[in-house]
MDAnalysis code that builds the backbone (N, CA, C; Angstrom):
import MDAnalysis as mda
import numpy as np

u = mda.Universe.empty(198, n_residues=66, atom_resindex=np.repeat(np.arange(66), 3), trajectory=True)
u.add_TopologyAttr("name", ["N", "CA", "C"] * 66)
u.add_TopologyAttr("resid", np.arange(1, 67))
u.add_TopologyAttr("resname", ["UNK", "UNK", "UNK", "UNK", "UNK", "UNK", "UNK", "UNK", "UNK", "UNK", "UNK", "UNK", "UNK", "UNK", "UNK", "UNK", "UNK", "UNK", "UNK", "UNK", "UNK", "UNK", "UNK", "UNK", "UNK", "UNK", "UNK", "UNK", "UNK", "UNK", "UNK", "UNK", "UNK", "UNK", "UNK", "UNK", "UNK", "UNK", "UNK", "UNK", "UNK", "UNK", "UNK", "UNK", "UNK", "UNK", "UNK", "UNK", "UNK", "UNK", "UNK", "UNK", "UNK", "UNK", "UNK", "UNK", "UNK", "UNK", "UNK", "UNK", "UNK", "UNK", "UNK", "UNK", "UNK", "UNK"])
u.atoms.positions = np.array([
    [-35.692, 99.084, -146.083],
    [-35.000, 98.727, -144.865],
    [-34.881, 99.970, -143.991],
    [-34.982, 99.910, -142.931],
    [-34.963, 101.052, -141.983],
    [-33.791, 100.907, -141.302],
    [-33.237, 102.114, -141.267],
    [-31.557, 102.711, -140.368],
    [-31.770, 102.959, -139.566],
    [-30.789, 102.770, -138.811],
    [-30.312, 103.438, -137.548],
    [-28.990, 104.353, -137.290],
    [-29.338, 105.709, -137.022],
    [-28.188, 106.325, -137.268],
    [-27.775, 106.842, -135.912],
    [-28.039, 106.029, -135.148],
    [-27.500, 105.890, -133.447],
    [-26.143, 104.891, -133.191],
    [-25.236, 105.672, -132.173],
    [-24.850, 104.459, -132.478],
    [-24.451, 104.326, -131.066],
    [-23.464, 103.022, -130.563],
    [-23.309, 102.408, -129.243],
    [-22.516, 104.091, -128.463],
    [-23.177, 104.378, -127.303],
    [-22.241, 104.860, -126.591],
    [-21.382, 104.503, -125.111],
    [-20.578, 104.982, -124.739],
    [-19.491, 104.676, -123.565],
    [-20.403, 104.365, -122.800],
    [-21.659, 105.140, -122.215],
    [-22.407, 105.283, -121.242],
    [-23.122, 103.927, -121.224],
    [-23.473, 104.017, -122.531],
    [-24.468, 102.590, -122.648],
    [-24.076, 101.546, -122.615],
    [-22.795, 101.320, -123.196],
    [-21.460, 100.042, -123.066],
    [-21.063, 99.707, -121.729],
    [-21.209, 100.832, -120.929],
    [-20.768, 100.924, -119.313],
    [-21.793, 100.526, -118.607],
    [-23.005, 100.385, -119.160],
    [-24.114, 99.718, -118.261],
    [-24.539, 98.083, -118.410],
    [-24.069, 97.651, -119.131],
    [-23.786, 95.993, -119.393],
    [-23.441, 95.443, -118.427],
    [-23.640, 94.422, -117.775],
    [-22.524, 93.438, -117.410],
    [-21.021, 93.260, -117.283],
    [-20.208, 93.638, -116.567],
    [-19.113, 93.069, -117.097],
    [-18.243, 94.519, -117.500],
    [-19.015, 95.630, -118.310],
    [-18.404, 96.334, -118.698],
    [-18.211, 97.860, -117.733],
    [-18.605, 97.675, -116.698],
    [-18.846, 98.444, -116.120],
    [-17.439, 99.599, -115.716],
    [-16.446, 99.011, -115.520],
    [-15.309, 99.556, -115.653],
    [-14.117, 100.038, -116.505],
    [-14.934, 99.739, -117.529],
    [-14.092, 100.302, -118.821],
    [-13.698, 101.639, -119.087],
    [-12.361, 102.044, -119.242],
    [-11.572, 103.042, -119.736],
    [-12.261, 103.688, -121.092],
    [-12.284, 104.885, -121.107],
    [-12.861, 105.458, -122.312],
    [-12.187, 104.894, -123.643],
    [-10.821, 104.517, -123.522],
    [-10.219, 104.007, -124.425],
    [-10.623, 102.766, -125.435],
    [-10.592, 101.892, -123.691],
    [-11.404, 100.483, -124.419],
    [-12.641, 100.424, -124.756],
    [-13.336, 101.345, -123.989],
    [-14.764, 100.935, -124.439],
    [-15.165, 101.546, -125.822],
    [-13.994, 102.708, -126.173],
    [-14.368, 103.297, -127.704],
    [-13.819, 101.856, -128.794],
    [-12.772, 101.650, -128.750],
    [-12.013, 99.936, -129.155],
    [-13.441, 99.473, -129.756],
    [-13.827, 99.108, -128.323],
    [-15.246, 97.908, -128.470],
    [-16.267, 98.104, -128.850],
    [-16.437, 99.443, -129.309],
    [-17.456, 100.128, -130.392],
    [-17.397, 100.089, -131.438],
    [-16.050, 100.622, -131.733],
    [-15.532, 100.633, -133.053],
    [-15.715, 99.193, -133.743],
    [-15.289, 98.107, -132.845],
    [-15.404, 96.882, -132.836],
    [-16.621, 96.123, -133.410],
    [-17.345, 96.315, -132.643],
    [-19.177, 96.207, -132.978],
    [-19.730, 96.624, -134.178],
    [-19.203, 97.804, -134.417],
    [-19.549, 98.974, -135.636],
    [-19.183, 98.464, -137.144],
    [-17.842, 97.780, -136.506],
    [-17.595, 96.844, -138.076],
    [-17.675, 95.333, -138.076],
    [-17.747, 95.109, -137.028],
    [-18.807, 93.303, -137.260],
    [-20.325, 93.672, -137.804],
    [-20.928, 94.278, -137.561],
    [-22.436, 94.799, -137.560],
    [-22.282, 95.063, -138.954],
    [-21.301, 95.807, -139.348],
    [-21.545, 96.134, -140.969],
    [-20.882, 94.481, -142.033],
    [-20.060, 94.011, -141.700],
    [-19.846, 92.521, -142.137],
    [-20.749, 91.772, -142.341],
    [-21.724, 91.798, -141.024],
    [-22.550, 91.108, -140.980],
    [-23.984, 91.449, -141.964],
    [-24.330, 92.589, -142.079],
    [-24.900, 93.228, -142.634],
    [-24.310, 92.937, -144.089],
    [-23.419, 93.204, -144.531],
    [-23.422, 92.383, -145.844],
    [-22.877, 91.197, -146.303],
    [-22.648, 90.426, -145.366],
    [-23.335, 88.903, -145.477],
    [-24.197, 88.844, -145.625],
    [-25.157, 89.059, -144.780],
    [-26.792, 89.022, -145.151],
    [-27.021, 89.403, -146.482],
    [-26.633, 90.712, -147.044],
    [-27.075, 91.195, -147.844],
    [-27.043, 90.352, -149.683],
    [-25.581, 89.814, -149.279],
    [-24.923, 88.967, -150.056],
    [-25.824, 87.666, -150.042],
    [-26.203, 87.120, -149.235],
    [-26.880, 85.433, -148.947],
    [-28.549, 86.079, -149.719],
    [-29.026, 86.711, -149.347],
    [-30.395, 87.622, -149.996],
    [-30.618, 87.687, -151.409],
    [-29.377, 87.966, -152.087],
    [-29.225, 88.293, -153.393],
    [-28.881, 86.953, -154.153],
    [-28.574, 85.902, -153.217],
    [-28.477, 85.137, -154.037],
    [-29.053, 84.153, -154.880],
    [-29.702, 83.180, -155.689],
    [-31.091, 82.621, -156.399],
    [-31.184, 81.548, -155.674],
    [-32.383, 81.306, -155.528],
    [-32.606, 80.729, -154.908],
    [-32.517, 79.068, -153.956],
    [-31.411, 78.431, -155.613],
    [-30.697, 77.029, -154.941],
    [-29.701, 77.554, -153.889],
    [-29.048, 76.590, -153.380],
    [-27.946, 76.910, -152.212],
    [-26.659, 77.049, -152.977],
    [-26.317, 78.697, -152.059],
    [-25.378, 79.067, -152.687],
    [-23.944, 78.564, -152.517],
    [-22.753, 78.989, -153.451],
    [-21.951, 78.313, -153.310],
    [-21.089, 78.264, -152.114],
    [-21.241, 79.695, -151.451],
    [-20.836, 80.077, -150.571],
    [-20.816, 78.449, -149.117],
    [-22.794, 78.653, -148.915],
    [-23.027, 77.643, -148.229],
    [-22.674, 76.147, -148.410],
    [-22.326, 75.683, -150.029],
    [-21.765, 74.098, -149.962],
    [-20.210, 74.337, -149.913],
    [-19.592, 75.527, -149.661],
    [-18.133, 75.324, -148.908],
    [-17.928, 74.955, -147.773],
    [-18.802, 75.952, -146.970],
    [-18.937, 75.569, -145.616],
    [-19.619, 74.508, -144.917],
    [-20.194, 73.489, -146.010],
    [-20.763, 72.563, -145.467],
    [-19.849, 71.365, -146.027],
    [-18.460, 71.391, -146.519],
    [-17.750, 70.541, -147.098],
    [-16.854, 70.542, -146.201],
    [-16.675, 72.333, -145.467],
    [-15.327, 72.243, -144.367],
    [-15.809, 71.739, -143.639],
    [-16.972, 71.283, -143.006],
    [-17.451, 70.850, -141.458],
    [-16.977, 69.719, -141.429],
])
């Protein structure tokens, strides 16, 4: 798997849409923010990957709450 050891900056957050006026404050917030959904998400994935190959149990919970 290949990394990335870049990560979001103010500057680049400030050139979006929308974000253009953000306080150094918030826009660090909304990094930080990103930084740990991205890693959640990342091991979800990692977790659903590892698992054999019938459907895991994980997925017939969430298909019982729907």
């Amino acid at each position: 798997m290949e990394t990335c050891n870049r990560r979001l900056t103010i500057e680049k957050l400030r050139s979006y849409p929308g974000c253009e006026n953000l306080t150094d404050e918030k826009a660090v917030e909304i990094i930080d923010s990103l930084y740990k959904l991205a890693a959640i998400l990342l091991e979800f994935h990692y977790f659903r990957e590892n698992q054999p190959d019938d459907e895991s149990t994980y997925s017939k919970d969430l298909n019982q709450a729907a």
